[in-house]
N, C-alpha and C positions, 0 to 999 in steps of 0.2 A: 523967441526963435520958433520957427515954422518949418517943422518936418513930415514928408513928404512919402509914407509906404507903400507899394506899390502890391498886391498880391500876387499869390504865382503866377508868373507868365509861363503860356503856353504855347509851345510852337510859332509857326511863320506868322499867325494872326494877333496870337498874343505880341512878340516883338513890333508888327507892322501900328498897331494901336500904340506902343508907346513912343514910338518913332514920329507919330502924326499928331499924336495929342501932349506930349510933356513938356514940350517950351512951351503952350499959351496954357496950360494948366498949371507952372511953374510961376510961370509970369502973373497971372490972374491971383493967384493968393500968396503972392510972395514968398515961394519956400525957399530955403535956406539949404534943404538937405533932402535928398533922394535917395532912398533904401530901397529895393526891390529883391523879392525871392525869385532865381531863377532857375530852379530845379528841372522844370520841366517845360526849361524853353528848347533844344532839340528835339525837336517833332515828336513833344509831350514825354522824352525820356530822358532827364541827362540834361548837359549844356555843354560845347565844343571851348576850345579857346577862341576859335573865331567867336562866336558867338558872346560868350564872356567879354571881348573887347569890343565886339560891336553895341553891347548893352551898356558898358562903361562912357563910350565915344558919344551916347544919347543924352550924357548929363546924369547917371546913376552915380552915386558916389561909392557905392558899394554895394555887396551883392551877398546873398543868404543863403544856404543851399537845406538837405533833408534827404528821405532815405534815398531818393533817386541820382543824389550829386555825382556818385559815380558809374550810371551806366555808361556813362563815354569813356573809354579805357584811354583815351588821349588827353583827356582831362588829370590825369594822377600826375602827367611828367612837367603839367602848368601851375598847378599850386605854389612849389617854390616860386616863380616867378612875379605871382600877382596876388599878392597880400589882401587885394580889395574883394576875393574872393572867397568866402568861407563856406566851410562844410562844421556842423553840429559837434559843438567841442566834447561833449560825452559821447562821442565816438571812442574805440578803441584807443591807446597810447600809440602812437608811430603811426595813423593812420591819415595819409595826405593831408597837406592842407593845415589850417591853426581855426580856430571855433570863434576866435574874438579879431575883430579890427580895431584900431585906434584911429583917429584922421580928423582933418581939421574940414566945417561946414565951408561951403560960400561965406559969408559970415567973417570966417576967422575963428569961431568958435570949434573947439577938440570936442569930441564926441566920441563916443566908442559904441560897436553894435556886435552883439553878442549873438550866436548861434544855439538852438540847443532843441533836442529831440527826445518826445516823449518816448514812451515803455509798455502804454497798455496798448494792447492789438497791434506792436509794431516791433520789428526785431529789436533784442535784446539789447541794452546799452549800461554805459556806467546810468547812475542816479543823475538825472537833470536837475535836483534842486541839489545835490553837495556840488555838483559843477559849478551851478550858479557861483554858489558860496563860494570856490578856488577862484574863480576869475574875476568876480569884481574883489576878492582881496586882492590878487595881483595886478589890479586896474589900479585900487586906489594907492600902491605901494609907486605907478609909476612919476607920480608927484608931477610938477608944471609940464605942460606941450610947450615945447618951442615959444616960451615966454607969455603962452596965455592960458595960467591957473590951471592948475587941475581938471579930470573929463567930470564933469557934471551930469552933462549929457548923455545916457545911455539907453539901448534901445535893446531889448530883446525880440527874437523871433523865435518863438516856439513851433515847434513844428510837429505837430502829435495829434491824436487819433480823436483821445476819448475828452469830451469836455470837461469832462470832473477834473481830470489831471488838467489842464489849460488852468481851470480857475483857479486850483491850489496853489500852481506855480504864481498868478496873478498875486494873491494873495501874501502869497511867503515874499514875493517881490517887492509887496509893497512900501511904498517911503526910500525904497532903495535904487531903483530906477526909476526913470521918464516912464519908459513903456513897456507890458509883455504885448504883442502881437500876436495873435495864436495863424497859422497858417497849415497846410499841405491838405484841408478837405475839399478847397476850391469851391465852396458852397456859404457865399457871406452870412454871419448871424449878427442880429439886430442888437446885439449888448454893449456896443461900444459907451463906456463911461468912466469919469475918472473917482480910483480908490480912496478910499478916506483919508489915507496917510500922502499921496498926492500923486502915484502912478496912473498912466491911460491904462485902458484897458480893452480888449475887443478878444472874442474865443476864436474868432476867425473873419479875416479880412475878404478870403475869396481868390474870385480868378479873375487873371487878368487872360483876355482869351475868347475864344466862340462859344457862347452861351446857347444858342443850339446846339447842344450836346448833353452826354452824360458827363459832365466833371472835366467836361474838354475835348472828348472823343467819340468818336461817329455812334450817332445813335444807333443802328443796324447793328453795327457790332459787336455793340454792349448790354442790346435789347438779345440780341439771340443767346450769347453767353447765359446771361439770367434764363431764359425760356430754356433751353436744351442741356447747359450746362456742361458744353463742349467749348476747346477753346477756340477762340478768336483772334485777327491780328488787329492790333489798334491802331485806329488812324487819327490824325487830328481833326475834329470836327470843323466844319463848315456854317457860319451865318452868325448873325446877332453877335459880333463882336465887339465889347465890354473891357473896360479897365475899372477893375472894384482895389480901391487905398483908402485909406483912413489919410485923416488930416490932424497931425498933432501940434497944439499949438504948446509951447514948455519954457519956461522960465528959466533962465542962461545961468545964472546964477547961482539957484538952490540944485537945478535939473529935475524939480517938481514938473507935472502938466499940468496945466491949465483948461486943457479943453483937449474933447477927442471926437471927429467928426467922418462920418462915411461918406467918399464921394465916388460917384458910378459916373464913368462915363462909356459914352457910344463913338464906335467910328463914325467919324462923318464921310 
């Protein structure tokens, strides 16, 4: 099985890039399954319902969110609605939205993809590894999908600050999911590989977005902030637009990986 992570998307160029490039990137390495963080696809803050369903309607099977998931105040009264959208399950109790999806690939194959937000340098949360721990126990407690076995298949997106934490999580993961994802620094790192016990691995996938920027956003704006130390308003950056996913390839069966690959692509 061949799945498909997309990194943060950001704003109208992040969107416009996966809109141009995911069918023949989809097609070209035969995935099966398309995940994407879309935190900060509303003009780098947030994501709308429209927007949520114009990313679904591209062939995303699902969708991940982090601390931004709820700048859009119109977003809280769409969670009940659209399961395929998650916000970070150690979030607060009663807090929009659910942290885990279940769902069947292209494929036919059930998968589940799991939410969850680190603690160092980032507001306060339940613990993201006893989370872990509650919800694949309540994954594996939900026994057969709709006649095909058990979810094998499981993908975490961590969405946290400090790498230390990303790895621990990697690690405490390991042998027990497909994959942790580390995402929300928009800035890919070159550790993609898989753990000994047979999890992918990667501290962070990147952006998906105008790479002409700082982290997504006009560079003028972000440069004077640092130089002055006054605030600034943030816009979406402009140029070099980039889609950074890993490519994981994982065995259907055990929900081992096999292989875990970084691929950048350019607007054409």
């Amino acid at each position: 099985m061949r799945i498909l992570f997309i990194g943060d998307i950001v704003g109208s160029p992040g969107r416009e890039i996966v809109r141009a490039e995911l069918e023949a990137a989809r097609a070209e390495h035969r995935v099966d399954l398309v995940i994407a963080n879309c935190e900060n696809a509303a003009s780098g803050f947030g994501v709308t319902p429209k927007l949520a369903e114009e990313l679904l309607g591209m062939g995303i099977e699902a969708l991940s969110g982090g601390n931004h998931i709820y700048d859009r105040k119109e977003i809280l009264e769409y969670f009940p609605t659209q399961p395929r959208l998650l916000r970070p399950a150690n979030f607060a109790p009663g807090s929009p939205g659910s942290g885990m999806y279940v769902g069947r690939a292209k494929n036919g194959v059930p998968f589940g993809l799991l939410n969850l937000q680190g603690r160092v340098f980032m507001t306060p949360n339940d613990c993201p590894l006893r989370t872990a721990d509650r919800e694949l126990e309540r994954l594996a407690k939900l026994g057969p999908i709709n006649g095909s076995g058990p979810v094998k298949i499981v993908i975490v997106d961590f969405h946290a600050e400090a790498t230390s934490e990303k790895q621990a999580m990697g690690w405490y993961l390991d042998g027990r999911v497909t994959a942790v994802i580390g995402t929300h620094t928009h800035v890919a790192t070159a550790d993609e590989h898989v753990l000994p016990k047979g999890t992918a691995y990667i501290t962070d996938v990147g952006m998906t977005g105008p790479h002409a920027s700082v982290i997504g956003m006009d560079t003028q704006a972000m440069v004077k902030r640092f130089l002055v130390g006054l605030p600034a308003r943030f816009e979406v950056g402009e140029g070099d637009v980039r889609m950074n996913a890993v490519l994981l390839d994982a065995d259907e069966e055990t929900g081992l990986a096999r292989s875990i690959s970084r691929l950048c692509l350019r607007l054409t």
